[in-house]
mmCIF file of the N, C-alpha and C atoms, coordinates in Angstrom:
data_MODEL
# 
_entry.id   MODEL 
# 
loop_
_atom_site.group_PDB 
_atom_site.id 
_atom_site.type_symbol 
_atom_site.label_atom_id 
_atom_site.label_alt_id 
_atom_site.label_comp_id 
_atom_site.label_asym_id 
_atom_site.label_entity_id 
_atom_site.label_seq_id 
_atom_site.pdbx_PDB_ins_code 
_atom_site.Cartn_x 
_atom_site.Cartn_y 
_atom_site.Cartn_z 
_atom_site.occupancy 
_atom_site.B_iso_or_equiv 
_atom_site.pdbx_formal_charge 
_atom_site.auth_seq_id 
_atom_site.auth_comp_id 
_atom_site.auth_asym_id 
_atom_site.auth_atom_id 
_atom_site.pdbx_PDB_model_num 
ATOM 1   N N  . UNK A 1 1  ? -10.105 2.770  6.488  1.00 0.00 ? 1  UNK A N  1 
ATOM 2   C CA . UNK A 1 1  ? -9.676  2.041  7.666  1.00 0.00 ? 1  UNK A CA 1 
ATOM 3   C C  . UNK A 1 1  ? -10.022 2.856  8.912  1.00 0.00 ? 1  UNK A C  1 
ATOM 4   N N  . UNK A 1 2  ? -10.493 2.052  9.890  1.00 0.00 ? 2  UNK A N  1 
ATOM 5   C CA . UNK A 1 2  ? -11.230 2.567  11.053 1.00 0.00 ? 2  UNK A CA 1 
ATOM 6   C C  . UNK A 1 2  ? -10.167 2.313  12.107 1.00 0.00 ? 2  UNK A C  1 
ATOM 7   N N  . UNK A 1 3  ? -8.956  2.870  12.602 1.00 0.00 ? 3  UNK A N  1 
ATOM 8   C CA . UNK A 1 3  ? -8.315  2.230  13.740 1.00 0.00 ? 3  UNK A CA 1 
ATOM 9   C C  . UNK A 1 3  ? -8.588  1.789  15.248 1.00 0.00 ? 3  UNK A C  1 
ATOM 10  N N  . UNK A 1 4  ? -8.611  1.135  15.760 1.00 0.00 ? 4  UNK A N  1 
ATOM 11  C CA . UNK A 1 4  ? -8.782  0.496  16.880 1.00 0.00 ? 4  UNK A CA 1 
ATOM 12  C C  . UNK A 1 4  ? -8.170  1.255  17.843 1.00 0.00 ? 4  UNK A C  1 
ATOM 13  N N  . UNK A 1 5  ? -8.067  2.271  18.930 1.00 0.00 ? 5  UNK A N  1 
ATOM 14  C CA . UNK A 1 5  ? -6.893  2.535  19.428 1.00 0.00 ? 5  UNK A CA 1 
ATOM 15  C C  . UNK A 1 5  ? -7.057  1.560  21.359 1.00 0.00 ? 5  UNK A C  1 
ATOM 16  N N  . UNK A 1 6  ? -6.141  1.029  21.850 1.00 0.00 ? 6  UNK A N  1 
ATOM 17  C CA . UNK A 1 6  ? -6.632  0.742  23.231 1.00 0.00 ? 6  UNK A CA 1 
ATOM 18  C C  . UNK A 1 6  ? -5.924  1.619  24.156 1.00 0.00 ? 6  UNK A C  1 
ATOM 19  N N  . UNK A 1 7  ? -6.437  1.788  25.348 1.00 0.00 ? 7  UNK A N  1 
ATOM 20  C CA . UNK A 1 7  ? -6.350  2.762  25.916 1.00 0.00 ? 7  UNK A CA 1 
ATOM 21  C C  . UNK A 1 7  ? -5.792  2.197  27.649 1.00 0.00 ? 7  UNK A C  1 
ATOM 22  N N  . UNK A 1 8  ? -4.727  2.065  27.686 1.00 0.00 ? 8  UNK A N  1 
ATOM 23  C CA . UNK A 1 8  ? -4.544  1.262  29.434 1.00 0.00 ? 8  UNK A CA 1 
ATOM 24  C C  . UNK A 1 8  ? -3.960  2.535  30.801 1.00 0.00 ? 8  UNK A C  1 
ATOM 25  N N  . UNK A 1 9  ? -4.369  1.628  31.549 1.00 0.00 ? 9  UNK A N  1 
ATOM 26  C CA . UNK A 1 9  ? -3.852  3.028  32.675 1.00 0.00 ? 9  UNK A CA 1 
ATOM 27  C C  . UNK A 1 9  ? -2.486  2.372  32.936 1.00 0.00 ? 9  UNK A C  1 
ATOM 28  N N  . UNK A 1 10 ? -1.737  3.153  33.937 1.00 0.00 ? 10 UNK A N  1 
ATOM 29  C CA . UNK A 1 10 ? -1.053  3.340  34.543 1.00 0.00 ? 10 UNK A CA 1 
ATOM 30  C C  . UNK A 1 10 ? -0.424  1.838  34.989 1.00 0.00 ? 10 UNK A C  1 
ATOM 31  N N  . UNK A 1 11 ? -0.928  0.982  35.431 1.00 0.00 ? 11 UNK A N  1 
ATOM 32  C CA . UNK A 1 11 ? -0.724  -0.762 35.750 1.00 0.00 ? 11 UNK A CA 1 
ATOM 33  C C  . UNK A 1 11 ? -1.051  -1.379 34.461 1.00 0.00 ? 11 UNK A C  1 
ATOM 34  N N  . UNK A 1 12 ? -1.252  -0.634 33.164 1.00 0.00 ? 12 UNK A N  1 
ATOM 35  C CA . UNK A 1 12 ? -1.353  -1.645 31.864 1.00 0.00 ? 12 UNK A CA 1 
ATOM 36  C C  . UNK A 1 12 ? -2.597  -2.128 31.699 1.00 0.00 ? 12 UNK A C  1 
ATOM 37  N N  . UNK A 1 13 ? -3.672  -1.890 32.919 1.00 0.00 ? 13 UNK A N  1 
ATOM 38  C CA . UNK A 1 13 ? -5.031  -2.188 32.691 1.00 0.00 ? 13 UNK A CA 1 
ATOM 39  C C  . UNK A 1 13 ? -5.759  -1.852 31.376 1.00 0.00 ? 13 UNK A C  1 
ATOM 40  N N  . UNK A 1 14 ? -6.089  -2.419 30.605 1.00 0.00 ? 14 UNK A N  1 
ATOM 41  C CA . UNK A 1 14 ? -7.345  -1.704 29.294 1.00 0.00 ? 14 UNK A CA 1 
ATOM 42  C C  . UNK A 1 14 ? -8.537  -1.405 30.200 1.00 0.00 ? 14 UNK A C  1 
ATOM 43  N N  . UNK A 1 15 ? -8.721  0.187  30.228 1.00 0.00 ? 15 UNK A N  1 
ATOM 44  C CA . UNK A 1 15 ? -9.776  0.875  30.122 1.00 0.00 ? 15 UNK A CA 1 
ATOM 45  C C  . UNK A 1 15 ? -11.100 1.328  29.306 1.00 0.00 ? 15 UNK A C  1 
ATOM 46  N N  . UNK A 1 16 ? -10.414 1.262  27.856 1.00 0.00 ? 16 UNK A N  1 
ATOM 47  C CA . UNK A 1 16 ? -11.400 1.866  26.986 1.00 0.00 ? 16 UNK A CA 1 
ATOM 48  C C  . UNK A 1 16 ? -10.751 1.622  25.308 1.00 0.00 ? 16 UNK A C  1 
ATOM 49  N N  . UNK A 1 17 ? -11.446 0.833  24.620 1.00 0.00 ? 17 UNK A N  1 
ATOM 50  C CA . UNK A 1 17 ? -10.715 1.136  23.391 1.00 0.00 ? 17 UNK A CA 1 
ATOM 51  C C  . UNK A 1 17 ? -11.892 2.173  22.768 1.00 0.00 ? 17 UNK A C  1 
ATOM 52  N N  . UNK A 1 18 ? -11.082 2.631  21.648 1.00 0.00 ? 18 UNK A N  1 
ATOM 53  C CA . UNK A 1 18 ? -12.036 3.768  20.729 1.00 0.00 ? 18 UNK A CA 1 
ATOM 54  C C  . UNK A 1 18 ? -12.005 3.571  19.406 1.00 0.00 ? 18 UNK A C  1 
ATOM 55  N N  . UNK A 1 19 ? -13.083 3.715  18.399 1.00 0.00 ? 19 UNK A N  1 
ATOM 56  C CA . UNK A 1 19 ? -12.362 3.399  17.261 1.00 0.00 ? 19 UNK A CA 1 
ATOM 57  C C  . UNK A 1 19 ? -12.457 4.864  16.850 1.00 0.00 ? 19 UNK A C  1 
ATOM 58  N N  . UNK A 1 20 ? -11.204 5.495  15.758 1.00 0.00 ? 20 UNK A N  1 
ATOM 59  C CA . UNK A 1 20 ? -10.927 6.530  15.478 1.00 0.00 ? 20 UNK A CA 1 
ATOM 60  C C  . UNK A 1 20 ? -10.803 6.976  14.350 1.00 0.00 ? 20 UNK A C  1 
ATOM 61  N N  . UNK A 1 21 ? -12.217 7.995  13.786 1.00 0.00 ? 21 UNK A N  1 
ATOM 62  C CA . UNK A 1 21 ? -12.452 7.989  12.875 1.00 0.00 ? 21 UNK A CA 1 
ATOM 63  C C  . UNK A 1 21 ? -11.318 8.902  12.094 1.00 0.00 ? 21 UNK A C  1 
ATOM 64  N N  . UNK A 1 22 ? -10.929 8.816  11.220 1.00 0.00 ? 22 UNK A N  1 
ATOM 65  C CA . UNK A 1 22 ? -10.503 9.458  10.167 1.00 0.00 ? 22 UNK A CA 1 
ATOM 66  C C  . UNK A 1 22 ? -10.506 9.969  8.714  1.00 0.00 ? 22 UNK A C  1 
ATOM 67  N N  . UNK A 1 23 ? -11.481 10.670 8.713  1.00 0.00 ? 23 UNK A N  1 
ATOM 68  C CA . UNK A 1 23 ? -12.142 10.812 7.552  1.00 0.00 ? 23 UNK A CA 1 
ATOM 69  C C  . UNK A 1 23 ? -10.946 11.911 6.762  1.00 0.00 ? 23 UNK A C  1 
ATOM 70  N N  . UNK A 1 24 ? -10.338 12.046 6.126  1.00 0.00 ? 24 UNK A N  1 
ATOM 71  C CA . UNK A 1 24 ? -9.811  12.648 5.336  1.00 0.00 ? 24 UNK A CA 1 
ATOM 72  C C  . UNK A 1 24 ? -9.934  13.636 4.813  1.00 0.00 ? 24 UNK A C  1 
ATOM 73  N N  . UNK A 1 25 ? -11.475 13.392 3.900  1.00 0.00 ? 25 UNK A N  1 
ATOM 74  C CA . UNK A 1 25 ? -11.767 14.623 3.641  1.00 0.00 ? 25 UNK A CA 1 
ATOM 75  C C  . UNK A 1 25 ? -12.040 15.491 4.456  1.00 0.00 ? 25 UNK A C  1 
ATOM 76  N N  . UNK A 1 26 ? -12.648 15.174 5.664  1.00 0.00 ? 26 UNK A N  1 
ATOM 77  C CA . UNK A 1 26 ? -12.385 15.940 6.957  1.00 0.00 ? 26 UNK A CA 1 
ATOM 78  C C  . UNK A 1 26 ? -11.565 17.207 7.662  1.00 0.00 ? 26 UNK A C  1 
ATOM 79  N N  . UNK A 1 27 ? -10.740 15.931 7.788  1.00 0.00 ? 27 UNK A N  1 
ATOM 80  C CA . UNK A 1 27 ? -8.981  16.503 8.439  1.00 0.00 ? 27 UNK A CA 1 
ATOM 81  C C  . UNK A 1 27 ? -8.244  16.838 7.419  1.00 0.00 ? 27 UNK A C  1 
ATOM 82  N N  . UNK A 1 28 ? -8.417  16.809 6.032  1.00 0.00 ? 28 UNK A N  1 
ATOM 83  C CA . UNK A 1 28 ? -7.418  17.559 5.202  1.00 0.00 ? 28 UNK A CA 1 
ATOM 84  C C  . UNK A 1 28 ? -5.724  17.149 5.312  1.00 0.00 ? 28 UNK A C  1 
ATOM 85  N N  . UNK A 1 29 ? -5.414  16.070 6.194  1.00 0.00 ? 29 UNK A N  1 
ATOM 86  C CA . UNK A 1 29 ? -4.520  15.586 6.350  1.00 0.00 ? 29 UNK A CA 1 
ATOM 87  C C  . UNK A 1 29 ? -3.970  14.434 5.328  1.00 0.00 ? 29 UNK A C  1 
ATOM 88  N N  . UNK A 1 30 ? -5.013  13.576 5.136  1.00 0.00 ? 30 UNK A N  1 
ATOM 89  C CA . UNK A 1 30 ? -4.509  12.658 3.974  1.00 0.00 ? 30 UNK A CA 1 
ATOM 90  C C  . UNK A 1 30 ? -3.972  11.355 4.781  1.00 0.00 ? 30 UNK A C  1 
ATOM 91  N N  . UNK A 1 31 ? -2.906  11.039 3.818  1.00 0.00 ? 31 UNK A N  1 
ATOM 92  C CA . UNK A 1 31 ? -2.158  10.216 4.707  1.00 0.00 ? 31 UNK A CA 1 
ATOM 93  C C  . UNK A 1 31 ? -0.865  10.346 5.841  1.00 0.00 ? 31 UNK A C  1 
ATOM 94  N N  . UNK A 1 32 ? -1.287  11.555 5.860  1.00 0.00 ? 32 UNK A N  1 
ATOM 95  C CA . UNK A 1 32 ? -0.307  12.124 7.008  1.00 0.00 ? 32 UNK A CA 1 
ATOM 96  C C  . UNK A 1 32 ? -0.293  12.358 8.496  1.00 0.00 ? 32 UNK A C  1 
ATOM 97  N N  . UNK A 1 33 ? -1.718  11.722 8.878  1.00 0.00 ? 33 UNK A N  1 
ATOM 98  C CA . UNK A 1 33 ? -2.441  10.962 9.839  1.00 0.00 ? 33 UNK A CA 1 
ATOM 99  C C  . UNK A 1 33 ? -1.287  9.727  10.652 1.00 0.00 ? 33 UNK A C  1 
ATOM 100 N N  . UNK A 1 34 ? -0.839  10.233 11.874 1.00 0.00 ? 34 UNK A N  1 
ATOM 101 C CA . UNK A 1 34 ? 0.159   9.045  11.994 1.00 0.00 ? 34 UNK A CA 1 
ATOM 102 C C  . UNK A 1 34 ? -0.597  8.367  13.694 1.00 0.00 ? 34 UNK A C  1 
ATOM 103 N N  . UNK A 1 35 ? 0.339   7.547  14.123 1.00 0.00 ? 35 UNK A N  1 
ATOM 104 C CA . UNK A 1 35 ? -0.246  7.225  15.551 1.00 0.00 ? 35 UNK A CA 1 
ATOM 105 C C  . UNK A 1 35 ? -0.350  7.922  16.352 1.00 0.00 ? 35 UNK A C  1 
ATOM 106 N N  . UNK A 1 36 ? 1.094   8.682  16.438 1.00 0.00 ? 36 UNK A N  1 
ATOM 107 C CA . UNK A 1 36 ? 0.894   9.859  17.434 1.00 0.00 ? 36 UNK A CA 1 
ATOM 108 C C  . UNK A 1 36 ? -0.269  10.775 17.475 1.00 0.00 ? 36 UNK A C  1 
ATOM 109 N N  . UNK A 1 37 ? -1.196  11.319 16.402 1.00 0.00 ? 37 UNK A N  1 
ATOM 110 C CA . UNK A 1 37 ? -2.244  12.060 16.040 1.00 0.00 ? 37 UNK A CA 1 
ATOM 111 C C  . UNK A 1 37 ? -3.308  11.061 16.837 1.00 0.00 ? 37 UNK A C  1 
ATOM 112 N N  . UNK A 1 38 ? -3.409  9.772  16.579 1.00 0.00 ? 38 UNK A N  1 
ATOM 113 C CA . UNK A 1 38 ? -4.415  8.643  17.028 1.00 0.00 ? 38 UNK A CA 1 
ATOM 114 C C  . UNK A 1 38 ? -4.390  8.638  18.239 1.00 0.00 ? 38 UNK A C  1 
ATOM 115 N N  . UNK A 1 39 ? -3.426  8.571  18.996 1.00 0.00 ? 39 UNK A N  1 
ATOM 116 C CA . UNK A 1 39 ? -2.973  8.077  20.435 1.00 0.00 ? 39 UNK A CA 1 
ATOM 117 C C  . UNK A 1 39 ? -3.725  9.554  21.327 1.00 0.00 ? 39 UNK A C  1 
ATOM 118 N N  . UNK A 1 40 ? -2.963  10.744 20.388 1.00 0.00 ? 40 UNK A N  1 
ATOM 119 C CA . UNK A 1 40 ? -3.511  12.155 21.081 1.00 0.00 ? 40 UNK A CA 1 
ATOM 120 C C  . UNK A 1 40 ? -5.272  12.169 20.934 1.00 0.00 ? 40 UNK A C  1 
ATOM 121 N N  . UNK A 1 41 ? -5.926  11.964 19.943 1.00 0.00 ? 41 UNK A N  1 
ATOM 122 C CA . UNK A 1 41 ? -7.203  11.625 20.335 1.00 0.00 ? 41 UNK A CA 1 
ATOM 123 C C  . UNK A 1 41 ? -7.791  11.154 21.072 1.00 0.00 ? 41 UNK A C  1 
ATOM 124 N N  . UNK A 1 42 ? -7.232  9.907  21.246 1.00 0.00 ? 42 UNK A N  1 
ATOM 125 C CA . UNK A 1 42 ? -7.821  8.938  22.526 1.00 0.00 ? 42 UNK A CA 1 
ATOM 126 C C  . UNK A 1 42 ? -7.590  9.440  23.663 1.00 0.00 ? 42 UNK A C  1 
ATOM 127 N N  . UNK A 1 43 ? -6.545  10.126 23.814 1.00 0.00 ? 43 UNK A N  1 
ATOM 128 C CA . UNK A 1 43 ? -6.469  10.339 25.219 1.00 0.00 ? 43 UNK A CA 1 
ATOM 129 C C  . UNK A 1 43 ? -7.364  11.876 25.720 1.00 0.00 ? 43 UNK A C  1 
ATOM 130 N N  . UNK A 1 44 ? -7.570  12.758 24.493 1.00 0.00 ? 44 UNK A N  1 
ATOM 131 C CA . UNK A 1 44 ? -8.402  14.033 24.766 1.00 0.00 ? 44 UNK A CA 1 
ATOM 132 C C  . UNK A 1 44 ? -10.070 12.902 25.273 1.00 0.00 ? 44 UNK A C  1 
ATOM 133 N N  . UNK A 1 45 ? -10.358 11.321 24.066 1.00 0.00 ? 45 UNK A N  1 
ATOM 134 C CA . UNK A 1 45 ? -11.658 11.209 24.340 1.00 0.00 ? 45 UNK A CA 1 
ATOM 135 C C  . UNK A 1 45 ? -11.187 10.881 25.684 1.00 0.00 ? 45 UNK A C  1 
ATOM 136 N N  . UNK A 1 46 ? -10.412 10.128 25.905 1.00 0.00 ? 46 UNK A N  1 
ATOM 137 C CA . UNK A 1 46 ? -10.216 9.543  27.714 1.00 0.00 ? 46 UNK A CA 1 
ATOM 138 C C  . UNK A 1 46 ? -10.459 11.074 28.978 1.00 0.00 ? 46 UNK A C  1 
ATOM 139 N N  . UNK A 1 47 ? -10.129 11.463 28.558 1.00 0.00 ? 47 UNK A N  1 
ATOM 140 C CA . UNK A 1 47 ? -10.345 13.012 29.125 1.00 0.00 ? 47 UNK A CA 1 
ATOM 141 C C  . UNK A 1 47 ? -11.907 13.215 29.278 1.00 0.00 ? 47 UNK A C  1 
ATOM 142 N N  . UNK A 1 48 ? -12.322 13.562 28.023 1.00 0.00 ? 48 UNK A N  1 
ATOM 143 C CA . UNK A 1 48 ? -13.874 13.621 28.057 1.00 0.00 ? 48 UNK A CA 1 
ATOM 144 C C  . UNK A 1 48 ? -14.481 13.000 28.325 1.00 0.00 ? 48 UNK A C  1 
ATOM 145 N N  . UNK A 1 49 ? -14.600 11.680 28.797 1.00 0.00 ? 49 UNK A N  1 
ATOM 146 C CA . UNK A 1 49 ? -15.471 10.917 28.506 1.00 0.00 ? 49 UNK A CA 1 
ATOM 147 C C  . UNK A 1 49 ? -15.070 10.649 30.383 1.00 0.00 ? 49 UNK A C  1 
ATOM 148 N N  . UNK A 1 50 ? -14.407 11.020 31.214 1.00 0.00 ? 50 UNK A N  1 
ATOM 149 C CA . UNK A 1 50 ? -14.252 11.009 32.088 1.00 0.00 ? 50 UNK A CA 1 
ATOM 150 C C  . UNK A 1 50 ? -13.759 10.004 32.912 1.00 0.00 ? 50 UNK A C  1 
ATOM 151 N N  . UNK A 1 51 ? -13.111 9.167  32.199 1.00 0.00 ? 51 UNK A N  1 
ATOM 152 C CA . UNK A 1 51 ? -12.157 8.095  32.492 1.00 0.00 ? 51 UNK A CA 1 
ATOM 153 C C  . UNK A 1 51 ? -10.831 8.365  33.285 1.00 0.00 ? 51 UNK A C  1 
ATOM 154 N N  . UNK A 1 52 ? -10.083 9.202  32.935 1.00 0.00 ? 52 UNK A N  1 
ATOM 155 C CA . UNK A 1 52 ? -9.419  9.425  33.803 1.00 0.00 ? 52 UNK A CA 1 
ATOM 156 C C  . UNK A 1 52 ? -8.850  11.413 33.643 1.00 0.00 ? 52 UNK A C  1 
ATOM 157 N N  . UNK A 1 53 ? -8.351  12.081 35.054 1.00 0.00 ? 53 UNK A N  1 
ATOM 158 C CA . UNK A 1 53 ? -8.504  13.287 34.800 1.00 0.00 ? 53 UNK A CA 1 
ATOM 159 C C  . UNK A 1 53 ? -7.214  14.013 34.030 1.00 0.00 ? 53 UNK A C  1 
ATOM 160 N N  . UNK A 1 54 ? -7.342  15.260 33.633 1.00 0.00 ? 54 UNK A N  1 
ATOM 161 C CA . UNK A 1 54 ? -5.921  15.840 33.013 1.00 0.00 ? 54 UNK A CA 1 
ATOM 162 C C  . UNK A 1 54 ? -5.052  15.800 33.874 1.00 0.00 ? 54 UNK A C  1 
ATOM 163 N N  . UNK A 1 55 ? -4.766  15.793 34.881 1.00 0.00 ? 55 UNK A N  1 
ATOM 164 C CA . UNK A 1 55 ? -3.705  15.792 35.790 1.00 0.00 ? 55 UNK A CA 1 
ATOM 165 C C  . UNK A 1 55 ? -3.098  14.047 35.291 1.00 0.00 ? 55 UNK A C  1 
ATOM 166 N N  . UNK A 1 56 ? -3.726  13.230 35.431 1.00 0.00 ? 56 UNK A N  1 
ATOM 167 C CA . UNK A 1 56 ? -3.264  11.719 35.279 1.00 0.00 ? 56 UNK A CA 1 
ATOM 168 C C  . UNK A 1 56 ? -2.846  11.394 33.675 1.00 0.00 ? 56 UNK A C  1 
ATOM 169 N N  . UNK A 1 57 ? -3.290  11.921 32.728 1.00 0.00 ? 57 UNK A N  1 
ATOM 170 C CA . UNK A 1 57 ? -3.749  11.358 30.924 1.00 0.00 ? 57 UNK A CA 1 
ATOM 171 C C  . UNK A 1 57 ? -2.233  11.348 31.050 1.00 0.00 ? 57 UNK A C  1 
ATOM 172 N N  . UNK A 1 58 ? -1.706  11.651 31.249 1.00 0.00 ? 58 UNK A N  1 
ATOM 173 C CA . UNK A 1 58 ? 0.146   11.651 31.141 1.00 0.00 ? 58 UNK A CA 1 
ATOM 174 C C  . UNK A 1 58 ? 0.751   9.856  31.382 1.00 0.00 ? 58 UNK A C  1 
ATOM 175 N N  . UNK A 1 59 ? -0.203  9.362  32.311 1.00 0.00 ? 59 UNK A N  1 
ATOM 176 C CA . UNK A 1 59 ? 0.112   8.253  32.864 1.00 0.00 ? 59 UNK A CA 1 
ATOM 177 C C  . UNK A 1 59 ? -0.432  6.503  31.680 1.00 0.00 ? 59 UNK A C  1 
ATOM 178 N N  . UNK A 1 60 ? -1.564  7.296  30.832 1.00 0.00 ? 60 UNK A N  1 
ATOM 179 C CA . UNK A 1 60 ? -1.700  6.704  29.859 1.00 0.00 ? 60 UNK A CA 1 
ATOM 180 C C  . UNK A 1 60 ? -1.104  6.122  28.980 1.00 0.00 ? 60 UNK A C  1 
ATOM 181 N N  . UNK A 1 61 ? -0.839  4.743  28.689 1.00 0.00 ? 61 UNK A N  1 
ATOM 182 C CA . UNK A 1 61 ? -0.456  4.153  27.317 1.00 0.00 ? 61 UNK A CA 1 
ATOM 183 C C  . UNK A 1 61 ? -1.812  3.750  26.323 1.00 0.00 ? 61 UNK A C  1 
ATOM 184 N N  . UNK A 1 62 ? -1.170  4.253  25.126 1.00 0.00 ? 62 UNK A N  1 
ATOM 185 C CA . UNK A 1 62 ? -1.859  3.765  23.865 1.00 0.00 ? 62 UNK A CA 1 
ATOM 186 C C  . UNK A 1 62 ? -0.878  2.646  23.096 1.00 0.00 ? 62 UNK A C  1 
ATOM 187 N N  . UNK A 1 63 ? -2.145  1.686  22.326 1.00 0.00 ? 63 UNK A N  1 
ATOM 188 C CA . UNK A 1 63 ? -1.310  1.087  21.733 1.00 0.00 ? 63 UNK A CA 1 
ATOM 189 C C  . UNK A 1 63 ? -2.338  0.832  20.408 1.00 0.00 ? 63 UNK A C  1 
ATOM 190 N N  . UNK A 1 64 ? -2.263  0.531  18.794 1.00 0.00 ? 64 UNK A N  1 
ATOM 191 C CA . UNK A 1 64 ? -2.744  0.108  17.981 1.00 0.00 ? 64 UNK A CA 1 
ATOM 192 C C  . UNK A 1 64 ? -3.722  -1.239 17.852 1.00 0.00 ? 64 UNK A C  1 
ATOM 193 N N  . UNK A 1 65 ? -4.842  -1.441 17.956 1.00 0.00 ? 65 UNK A N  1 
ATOM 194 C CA . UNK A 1 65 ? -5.372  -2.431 18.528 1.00 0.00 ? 65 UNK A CA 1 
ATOM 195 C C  . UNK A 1 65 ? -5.084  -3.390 16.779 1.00 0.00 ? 65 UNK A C  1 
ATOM 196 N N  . UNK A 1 66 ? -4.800  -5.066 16.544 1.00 0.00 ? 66 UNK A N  1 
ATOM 197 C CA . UNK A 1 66 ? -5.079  -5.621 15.857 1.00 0.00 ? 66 UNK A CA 1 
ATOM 198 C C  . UNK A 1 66 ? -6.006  -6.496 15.484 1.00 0.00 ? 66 UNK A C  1 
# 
């Protein structure tokens, strides 16, 4: 499973969804992979990817895309 994560600013706008890979064998995590881990990704890619700056990522909501 590939999760969807969406990514809104501050007024609830969608900015950016991501899909977030989780490879397992990877991360060594398993199923212990939760949203909070998902949500913190998106917002490091929102960071990188230069969407919005570290001073603001605080102001970010994530939510599980269906």
């Amino acid at each position: 499973m590939v999760p969807n994560i969406e990514v809104k600013d501050a007024k609830g706008k969608l900015i950016q969804t991501y899909e977030i890979f989780t490879d397992n064998s990877i991360t060594g995590y398993g199923p212990l992979i939760t949203n909070e881990h998902l949500f913190k990704m998106a917002k490091l890619n929102a960071i990188e990817d230069e969407l919005v700056s570290e001073d603001l990522a605080h102001e970010l909501t994530f939510s599980v895309a269906e």
